[in-house]
Structure formats: structure tokens, C-alpha cells
DRENTOR-556028 format. One line per field, with one value per residue: residue in one letter; x, y negated, z negated of N, C-alpha, C in turn. Coordinates in steps of 0.02 Angstrom, whole numbers, m for minus. Example, Ala and Ser with C-alpha at 12.3 -4.5 7.8 and 13.67 -1.06 7.14 Angstrom:
2
r [A; S]
n_east [660; 642]
n_north [284; 112]
n_up [m390; m354]
ca_east [615; 684]
ca_north [225; 53]
ca_up [m390; m357]
c_east [660; 645]
c_north [165; m2]
c_up [m390; m394]
***
This chain:
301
r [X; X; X; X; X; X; X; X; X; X; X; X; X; X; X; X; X; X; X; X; X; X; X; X; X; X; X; X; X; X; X; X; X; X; X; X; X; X; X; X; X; X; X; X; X; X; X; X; X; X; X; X; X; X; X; X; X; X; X; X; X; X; X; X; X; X; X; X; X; X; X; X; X; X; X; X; X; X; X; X; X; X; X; X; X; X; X; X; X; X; X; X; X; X; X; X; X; X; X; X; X; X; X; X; X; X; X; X; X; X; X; X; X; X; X; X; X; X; X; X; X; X; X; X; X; X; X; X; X; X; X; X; X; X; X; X; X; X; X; X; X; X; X; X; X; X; X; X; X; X; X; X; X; X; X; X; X; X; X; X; X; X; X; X; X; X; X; X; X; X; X; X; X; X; X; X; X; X; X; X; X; X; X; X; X; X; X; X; X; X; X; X; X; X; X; X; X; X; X; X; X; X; X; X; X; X; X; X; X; X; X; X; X; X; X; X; X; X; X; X; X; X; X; X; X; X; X; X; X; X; X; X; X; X; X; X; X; X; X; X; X; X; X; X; X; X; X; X; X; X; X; X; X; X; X; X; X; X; X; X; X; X; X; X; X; X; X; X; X; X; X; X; X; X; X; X; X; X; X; X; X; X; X; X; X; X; X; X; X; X; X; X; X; X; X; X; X; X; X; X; X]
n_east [m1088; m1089; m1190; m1128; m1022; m1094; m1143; m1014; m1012; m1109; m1093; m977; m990; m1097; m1004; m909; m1025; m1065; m932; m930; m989; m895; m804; m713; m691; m536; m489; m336; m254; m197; m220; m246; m354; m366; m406; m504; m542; m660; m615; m638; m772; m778; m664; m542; m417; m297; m188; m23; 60; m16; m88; m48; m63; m89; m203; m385; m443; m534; m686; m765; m914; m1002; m1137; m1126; m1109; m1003; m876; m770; m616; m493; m340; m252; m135; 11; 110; 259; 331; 251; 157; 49; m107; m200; m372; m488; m664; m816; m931; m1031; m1035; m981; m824; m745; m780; m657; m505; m364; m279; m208; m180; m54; m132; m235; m389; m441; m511; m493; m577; m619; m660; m687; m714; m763; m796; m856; m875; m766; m667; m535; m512; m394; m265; m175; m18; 92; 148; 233; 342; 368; 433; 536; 503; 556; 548; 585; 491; 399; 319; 188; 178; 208; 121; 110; 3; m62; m141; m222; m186; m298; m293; m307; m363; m262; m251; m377; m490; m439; m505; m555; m633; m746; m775; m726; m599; m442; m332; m261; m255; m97; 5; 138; 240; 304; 403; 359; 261; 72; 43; m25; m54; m37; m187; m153; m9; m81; m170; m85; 9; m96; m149; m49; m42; m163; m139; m35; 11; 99; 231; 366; 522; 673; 839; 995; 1106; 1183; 1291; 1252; 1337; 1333; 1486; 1621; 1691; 1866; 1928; 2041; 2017; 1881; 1932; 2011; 1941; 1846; 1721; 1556; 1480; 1483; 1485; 1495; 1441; 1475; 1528; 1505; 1459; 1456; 1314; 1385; 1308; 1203; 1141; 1249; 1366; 1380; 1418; 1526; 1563; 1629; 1689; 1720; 1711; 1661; 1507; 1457; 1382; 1221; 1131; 1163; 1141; 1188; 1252; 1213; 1151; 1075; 937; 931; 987; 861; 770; 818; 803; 657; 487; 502; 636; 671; 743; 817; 971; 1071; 1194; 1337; 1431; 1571; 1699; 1865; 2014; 2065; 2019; 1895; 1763; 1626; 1500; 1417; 1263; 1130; 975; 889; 742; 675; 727; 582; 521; 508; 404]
n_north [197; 303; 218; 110; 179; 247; 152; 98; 200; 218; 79; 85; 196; 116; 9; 111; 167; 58; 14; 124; 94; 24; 119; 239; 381; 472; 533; 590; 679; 824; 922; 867; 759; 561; 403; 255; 74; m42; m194; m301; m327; m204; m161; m54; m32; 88; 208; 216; 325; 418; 441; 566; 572; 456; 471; 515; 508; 490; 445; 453; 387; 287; 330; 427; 459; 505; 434; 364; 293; 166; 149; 28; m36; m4; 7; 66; 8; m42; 52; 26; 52; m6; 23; m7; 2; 30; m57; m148; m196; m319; m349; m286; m357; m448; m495; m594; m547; m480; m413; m301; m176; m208; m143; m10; 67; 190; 222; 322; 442; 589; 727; 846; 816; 700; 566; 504; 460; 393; 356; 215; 137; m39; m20; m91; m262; m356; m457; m511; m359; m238; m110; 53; 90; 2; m111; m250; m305; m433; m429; m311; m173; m71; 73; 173; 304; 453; 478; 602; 718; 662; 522; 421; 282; 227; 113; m1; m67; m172; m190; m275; m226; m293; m290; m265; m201; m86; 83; 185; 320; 348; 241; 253; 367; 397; 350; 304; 151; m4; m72; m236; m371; m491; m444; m357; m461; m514; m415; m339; m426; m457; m349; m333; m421; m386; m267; m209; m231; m360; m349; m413; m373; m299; m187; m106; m14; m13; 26; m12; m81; m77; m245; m297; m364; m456; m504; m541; m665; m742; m791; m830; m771; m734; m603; m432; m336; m306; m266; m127; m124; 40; 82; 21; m45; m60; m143; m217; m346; m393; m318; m377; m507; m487; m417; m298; m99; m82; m220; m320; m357; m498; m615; m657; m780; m867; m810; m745; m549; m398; m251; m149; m168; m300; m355; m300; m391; m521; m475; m503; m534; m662; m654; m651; m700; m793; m881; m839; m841; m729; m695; m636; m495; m480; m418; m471; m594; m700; m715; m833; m765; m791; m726; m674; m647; m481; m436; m248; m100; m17; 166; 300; 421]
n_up [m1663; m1569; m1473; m1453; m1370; m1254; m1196; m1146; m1056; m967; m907; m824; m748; m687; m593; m548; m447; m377; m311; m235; m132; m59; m26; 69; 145; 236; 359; 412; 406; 415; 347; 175; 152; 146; 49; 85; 88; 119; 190; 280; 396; 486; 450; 388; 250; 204; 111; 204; 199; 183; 292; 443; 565; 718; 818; 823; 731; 584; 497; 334; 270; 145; 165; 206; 330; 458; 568; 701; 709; 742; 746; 695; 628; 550; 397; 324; 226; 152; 127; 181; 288; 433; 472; 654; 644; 689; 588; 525; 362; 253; 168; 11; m159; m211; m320; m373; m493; m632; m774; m896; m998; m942; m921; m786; m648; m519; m367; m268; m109; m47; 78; 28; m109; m135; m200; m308; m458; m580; m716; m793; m860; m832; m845; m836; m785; m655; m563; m388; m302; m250; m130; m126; 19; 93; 95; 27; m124; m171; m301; m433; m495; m610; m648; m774; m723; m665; m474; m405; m284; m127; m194; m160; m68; m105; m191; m316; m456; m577; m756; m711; m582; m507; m347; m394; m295; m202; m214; m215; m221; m159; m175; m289; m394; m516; m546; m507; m411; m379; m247; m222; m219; m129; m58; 22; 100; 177; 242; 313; 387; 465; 516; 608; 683; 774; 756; 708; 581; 580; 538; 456; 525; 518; 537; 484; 386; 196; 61; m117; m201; m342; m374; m396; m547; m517; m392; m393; m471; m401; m302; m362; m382; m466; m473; m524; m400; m241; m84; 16; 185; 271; 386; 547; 683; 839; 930; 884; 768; 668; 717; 845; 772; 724; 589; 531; 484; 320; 257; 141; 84; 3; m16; 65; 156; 76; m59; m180; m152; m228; m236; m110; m124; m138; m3; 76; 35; 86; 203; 253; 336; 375; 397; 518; 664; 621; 613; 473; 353; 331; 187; 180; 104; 154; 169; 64; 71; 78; 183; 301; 398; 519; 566; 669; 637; 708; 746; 659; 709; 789; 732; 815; 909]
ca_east [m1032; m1141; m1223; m1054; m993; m1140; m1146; m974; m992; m1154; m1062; m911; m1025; m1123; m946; m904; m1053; m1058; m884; m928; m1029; m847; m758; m715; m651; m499; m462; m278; m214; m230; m235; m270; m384; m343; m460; m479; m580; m696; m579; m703; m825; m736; m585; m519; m350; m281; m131; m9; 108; m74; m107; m4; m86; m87; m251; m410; m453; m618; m693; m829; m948; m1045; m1218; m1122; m1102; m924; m875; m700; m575; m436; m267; m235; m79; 50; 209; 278; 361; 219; 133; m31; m121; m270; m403; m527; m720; m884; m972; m1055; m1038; m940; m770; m770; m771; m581; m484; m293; m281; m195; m126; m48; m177; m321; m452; m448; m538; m463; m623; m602; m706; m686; m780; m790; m803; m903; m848; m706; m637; m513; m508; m353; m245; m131; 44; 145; 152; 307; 332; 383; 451; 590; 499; 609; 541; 586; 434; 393; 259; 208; 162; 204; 53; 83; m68; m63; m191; m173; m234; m287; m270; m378; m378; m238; m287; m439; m474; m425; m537; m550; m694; m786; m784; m661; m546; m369; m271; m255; m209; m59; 71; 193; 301; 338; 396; 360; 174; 57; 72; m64; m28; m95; m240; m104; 23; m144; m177; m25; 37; m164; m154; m21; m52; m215; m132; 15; 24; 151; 273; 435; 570; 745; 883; 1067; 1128; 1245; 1271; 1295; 1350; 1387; 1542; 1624; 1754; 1912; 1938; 2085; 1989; 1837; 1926; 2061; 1891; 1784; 1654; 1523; 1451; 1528; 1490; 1457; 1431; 1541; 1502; 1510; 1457; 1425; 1331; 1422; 1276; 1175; 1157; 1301; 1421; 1383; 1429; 1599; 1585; 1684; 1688; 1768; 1711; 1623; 1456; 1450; 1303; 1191; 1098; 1186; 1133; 1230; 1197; 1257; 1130; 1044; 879; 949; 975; 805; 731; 822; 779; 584; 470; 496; 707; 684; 735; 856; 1026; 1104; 1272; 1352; 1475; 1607; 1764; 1908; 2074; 2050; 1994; 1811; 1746; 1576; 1504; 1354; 1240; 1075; 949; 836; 689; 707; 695; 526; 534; 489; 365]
ca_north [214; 321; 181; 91; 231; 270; 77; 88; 253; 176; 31; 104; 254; 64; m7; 171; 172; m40; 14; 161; 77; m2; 151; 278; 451; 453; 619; 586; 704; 882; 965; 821; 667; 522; 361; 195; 39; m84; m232; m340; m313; m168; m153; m22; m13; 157; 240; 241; 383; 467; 465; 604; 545; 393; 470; 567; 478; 509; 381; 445; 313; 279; 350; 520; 483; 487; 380; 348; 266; 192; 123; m69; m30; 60; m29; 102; m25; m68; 90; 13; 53; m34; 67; m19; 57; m3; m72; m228; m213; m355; m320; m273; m433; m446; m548; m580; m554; m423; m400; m240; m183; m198; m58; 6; 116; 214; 251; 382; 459; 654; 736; 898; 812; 644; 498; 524; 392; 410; 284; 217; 67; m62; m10; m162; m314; m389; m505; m469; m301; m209; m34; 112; 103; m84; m171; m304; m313; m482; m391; m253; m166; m1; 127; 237; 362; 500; 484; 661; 715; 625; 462; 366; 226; 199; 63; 13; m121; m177; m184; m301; m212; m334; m252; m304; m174; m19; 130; 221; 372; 330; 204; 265; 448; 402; 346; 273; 79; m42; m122; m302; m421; m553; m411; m321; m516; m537; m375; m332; m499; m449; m270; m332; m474; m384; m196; m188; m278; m359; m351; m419; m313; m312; m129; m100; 37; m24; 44; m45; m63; m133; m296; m295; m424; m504; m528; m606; m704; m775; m799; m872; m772; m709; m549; m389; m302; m310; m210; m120; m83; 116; 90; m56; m38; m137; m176; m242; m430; m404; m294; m423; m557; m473; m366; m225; m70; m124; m282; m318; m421; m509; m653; m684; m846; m897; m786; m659; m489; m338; m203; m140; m216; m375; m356; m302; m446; m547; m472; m512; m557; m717; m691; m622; m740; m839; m864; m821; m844; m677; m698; m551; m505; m457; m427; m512; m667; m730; m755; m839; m736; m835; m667; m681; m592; m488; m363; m194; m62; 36; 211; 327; 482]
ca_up [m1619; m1500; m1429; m1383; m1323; m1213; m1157; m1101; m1016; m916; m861; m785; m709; m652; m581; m497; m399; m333; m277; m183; m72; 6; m37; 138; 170; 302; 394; 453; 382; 438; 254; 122; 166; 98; 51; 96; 58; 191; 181; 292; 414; 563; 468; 319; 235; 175; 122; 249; 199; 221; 396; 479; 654; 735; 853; 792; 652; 565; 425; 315; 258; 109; 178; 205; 397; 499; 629; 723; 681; 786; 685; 713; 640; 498; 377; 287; 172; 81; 119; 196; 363; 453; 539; 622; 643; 711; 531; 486; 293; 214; 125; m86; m173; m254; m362; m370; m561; m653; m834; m926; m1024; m941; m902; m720; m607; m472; m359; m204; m80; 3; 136; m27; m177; m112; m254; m353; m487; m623; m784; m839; m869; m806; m888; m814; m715; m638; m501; m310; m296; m173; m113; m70; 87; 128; 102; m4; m142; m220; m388; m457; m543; m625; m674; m801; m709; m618; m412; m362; m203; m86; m191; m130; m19; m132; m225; m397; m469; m652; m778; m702; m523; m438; m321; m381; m263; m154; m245; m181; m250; m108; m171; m350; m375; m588; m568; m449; m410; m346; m185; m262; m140; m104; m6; 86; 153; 206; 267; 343; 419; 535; 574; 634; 751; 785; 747; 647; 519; 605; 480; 488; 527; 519; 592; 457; 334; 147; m15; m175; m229; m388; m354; m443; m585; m498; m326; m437; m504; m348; m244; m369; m388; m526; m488; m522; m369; m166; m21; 79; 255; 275; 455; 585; 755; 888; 985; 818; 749; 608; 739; 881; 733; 713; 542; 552; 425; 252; 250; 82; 84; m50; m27; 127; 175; 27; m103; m189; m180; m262; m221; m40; m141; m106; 62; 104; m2; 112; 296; 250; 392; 394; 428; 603; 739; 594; 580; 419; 343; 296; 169; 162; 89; 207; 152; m2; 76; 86; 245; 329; 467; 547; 607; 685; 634; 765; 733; 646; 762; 748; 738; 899; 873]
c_east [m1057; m1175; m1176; m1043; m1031; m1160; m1063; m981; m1040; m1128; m1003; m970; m1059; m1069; m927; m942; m1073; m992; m884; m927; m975; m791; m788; m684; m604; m472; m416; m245; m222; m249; m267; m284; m355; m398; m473; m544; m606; m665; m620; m735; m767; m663; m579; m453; m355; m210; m71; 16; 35; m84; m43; m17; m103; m176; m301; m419; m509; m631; m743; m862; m989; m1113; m1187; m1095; m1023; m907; m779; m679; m514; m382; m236; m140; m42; 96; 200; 318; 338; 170; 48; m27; m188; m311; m452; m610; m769; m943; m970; m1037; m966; m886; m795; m771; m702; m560; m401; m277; m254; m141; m140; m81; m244; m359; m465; m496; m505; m534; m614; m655; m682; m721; m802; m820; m869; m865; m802; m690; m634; m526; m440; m340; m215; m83; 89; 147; 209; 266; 362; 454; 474; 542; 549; 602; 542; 538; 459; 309; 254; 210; 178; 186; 70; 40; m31; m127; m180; m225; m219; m298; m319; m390; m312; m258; m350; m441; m481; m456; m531; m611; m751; m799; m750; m596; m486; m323; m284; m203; m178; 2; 126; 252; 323; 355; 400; 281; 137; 59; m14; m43; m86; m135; m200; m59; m33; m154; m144; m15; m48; m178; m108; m12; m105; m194; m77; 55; 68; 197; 341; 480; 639; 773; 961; 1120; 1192; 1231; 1289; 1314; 1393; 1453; 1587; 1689; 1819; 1907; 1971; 2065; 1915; 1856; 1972; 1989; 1828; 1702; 1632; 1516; 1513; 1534; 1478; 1448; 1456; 1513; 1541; 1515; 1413; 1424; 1356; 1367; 1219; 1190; 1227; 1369; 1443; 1435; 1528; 1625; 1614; 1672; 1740; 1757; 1662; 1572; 1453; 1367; 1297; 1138; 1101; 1162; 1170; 1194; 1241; 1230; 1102; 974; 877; 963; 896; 758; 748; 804; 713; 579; 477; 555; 727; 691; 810; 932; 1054; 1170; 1303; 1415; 1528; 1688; 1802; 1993; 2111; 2057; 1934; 1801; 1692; 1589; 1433; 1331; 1153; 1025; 873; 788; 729; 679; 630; 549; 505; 474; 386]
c_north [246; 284; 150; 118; 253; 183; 69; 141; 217; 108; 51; 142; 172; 32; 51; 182; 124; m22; 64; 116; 67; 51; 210; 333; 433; 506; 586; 597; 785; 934; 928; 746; 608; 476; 306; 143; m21; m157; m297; m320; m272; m160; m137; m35; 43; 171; 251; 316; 448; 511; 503; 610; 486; 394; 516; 558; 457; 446; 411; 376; 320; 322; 441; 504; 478; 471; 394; 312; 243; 155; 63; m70; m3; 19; 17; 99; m51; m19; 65; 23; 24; m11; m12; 44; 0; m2; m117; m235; m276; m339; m301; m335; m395; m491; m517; m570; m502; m421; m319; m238; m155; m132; m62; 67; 128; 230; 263; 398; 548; 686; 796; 876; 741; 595; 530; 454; 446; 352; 296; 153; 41; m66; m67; m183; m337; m439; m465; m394; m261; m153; 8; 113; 30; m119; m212; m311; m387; m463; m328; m240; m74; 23; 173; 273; 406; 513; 559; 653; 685; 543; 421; 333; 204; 145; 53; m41; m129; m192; m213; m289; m232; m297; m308; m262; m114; 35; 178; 269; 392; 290; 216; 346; 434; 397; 277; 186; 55; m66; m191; m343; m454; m497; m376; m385; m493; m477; m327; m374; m487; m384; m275; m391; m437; m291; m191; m256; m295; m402; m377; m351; m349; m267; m110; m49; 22; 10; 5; m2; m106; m192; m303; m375; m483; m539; m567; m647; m772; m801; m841; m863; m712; m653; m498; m327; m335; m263; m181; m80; m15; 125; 26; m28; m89; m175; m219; m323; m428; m354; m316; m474; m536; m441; m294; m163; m100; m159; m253; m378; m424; m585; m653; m725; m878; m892; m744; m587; m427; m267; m190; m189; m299; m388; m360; m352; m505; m549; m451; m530; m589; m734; m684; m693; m796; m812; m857; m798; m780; m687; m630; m564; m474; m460; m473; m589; m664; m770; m754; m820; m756; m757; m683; m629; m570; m414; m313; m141; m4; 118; 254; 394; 490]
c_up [m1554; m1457; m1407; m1336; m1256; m1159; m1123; m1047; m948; m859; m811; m744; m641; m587; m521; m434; m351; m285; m247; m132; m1; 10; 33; 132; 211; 312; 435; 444; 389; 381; 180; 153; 102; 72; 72; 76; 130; 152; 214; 351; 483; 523; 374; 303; 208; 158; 182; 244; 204; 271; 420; 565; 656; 792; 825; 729; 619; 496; 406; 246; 189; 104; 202; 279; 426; 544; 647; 728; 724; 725; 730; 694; 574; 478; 324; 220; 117; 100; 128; 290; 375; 511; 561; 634; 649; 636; 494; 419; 289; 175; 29; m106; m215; m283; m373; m448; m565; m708; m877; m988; m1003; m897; m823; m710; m550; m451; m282; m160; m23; 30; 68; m68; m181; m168; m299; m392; m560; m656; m793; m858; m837; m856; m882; m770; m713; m579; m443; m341; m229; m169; m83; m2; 156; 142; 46; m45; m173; m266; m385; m516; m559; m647; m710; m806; m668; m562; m401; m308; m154; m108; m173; m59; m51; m158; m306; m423; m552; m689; m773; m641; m467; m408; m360; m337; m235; m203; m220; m237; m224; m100; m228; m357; m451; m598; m520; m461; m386; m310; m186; m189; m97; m49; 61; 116; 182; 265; 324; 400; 493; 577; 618; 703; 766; 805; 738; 610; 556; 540; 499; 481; 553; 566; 544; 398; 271; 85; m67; m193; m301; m353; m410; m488; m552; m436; m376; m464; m467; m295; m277; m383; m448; m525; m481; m491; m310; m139; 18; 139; 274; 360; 474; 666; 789; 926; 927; 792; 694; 670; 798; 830; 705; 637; 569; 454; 370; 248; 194; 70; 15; m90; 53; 120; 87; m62; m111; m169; m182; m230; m143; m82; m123; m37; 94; 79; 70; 203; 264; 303; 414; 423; 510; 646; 693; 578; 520; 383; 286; 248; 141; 141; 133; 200; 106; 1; 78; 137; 277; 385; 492; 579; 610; 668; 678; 737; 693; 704; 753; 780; 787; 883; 811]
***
């Protein structure tokens, strides 16, 4: 049993230290650093909800040394940011894979402590996933380990060293998540051409509400809730489009939808610039409201 035991400990300790090499410090935070990982050659991802500055942004490196850092760009919806930094090395090698179960590493980097990595597991996989904060994950990867302070933005790899994800404690307030390879493309991909994430947007304030039996059932329809607009700006794609408060969304671009989750599923990156048919209730009729959808507005200091 001692010699297992001592052959697994060696290998992970082996694993821990291959994945330093791409593992970074990130001072952008004036009290707790965070971590981040060399994604490919000039260019980290990290934590966003990390960085508490957008200028002044330190990277320490593998070999101990620290360099500067500028920020390509920030989405707070899937809680990733992209510095970049003057350094040849090659990204981690990764792999899109990931079932509940299997044996993880969380592995960190702080200017105090130098390497950090927790052991745990992967508690559960799903498919795409709403964030509280209106992103969009393809996977959702829970950990059951616990990132101390400094390792979110690190990377979380699995027993054979392969990055599967960016470890963050920013989008769950039950237990940290992986932000899986496939969303860091994607969402990396366009902070680096683009500096930032353009999201649809509507301009409207919603809260579920339930639908009476007799209106579900004079109108035809299944679910047993919609949306009722709380508040609509006028100058906005849905208060241009002629919603008004009270109106009750009930599908858009011809999906139902009951919760705000469903909304933001639907103003993804890809709905900006498209029209989309709002379907609302209005004085217990059902009526299409063709509304365009334009950018979300980014936020200002």
C-alpha cells in the first residue's frame, strides 16, 4: 500500500510541477493576487472578477521574474480576462474532456507562497450553462476543491496534466466552477480581436410571472410562466420596438421563455445586429413585436 501511495503522491507532485512552468502570478489586485495560465505565446488568461485595475498590471513568471502586463480585454460573464506580456513560451497543452469523477488539480502561483495546487475532483458535468453574470459557458464543470486565495485564474488540469479549464470562485457562490477550453477559445478569441464581448441587449426590466390557467389556455400556450416588463427604456431596441410596461414576454426568436436565464441564453454574441420576434402578452392577447437587437452597453469606470 505504501508504495502506491508513494507512486501516486510522486506523480501528481510530477504533474504539479510540468504545470507550473505555464502557471503566472497576476498583481491586479491591490490586496489578493490572483493567478493565471500562458494560454499561447504573449498572451495569459486570469480571473476576471480578479483584476481590480485595468492599468499596472504585474505577471510573475515561472523563473521567479515579473514583467508587465497590459489587459487585451475583460467579460465579466464568463469571468475571464486576457493580459498580454512579452514571452515566447508556448501555451499548456489542453484537452476538451471532462467527466464527474475524475481526479483534478487546481495549480496556482503567488508572489509569497510561489506554487500552490489543491487535489480534488470533478463533482459534475452539464452542458452550456447561464452565469449570473450573463455569460455563457459551454460546460459546466464543478470542483469539489477548495481555491485559496490567490488561486483563481489558475489552471485546473487532470491526472494526466492536460489543462481542461481555468479555475474560478466567481461564478458559483456554492463551489468553484471550471471555465471549460471550448468557452476560453471562444470568449479569448474575441477579447484578443476585439476587447471585449458584444452581447445582445433588449433595455427592458423582467420578472417572472405565473400565467393564469384561463389565459394558457385561450392563447394556446404550454408553459406556466413569462415575463413581465417592470421597466422599458424608450430609447432601447425593445422600447424603440414598442413594448411598453405590463407586457408579458412569453417566447423570443421563437422560443419560449419563462425565466431571465432564457433571455440571456438568447441575447448571445451571435444575436447582436439580428432581428428577433418578441412574442408578448397584452391585454390578454398575444402579440409579435419584431425588435432588433443592438449591443449591450459596456459599463463606464
Amino acid at each position: 500500500m505504501s508504495n502506491t501511495l508513494t507512486t501516486l503522491s510522486n506523480e501528481l507532485a510530477t504533474v504539479v510541477e510540468r504545470t507550473s512552468r505555464y502557471v503566472v502570478g497576476v498583481h491586479g489586485h491591490p490586496r489578493i493576487p490572483s493567478s493565471g495560465v500562458l494560454w499561447k505565446p504573449g498572451v495569459v488568461i486570469t480571473a476576471e472578477h480578479a483584476l481590480r485595475r485595468d492599468d499596472g498590471i504585474r505577471v510573475t513568471l515561472a523563473d521567479g521574474s515579473t514583467v508587465t502586463a497590459s489587459l487585451a480585454g475583460r467579460d465579466a460573464g464568463t469571468d475571464l480576462a486576457v493580459l498580454r506580456i512579452e514571452h515566447p513560451s508556448e501555451g499548456i497543452e489542453r484537452i476538451d474532456a471532462a467527466a464527474a469523477g475524475d481526479l483534478v488539480l487546481a495549480v496556482g502561483r503567488t508572489q509569497n507562497t510561489g506554487v500552490s495546487a489543491v487535489l480534488g475532483i470533478i463533482s459534475g458535468v452539464g452542458g452550456a450553462w447561464n452565469t449570473w453574470r450573463g455569460g455563457q459557458l459551454d460546460r459546466f464543470i464543478r470542483l469539489d476543491l477548495r481555491l485559496y486565495p490567490g488561486l483563481s485564474g489558475g489552471a485546473i488540469v487532470n491526472a494526466s496534466g492536460h489543462l481542461i479549464g481555468m479555475g474560478t470562485a466567481g461564478l458559483s457562490r456554492t463551489s468553484p466552477l471550471a471555465v471549460p477550453i471550448a468557452t476560453i477559445d471562444r470568449i479569448a478569441g474575441e477579447l484578443l480581436a476585439k476587447g471585449h464581448v458584444a452581447r445582445g441587449y433588449l433595455g427592458i426590466g423582467l420578472q417572472p410571472v405565473a400565467l393564469p390557467e384561463h389565459l394558457k389556455s385561450s392563447l394556446h400556450l404550454a408553459q406556466g410562466q413569462g415575463l413581465i416588463a417592470l421597466s422599458v427604456e424608450p430609447e432601447a431596441p425593445a422600447g424603440r420596438a414598442g413594448v411598453v410596461i405590463g407586457d408579458i414576454l412569453v417566447a423570443l426568436d421563437e422560443k419560449a421563455v419563462s425565466d431571465t436565464d432564457d433571455v440571456q441564453a438568447a441575447l448571445a454574441p451571435g444575436s447582436v445586429g439580428k432581428t428577433m420576434q418578441a412574442s408578448i402578452v397584452r391585454g390578454g392577447e398575444l402579440k409579435d413585436i419584431p425588435i432588433q437587437i443592438t449591443e449591450r452597453p459596456r459599463r463606464r469606470g
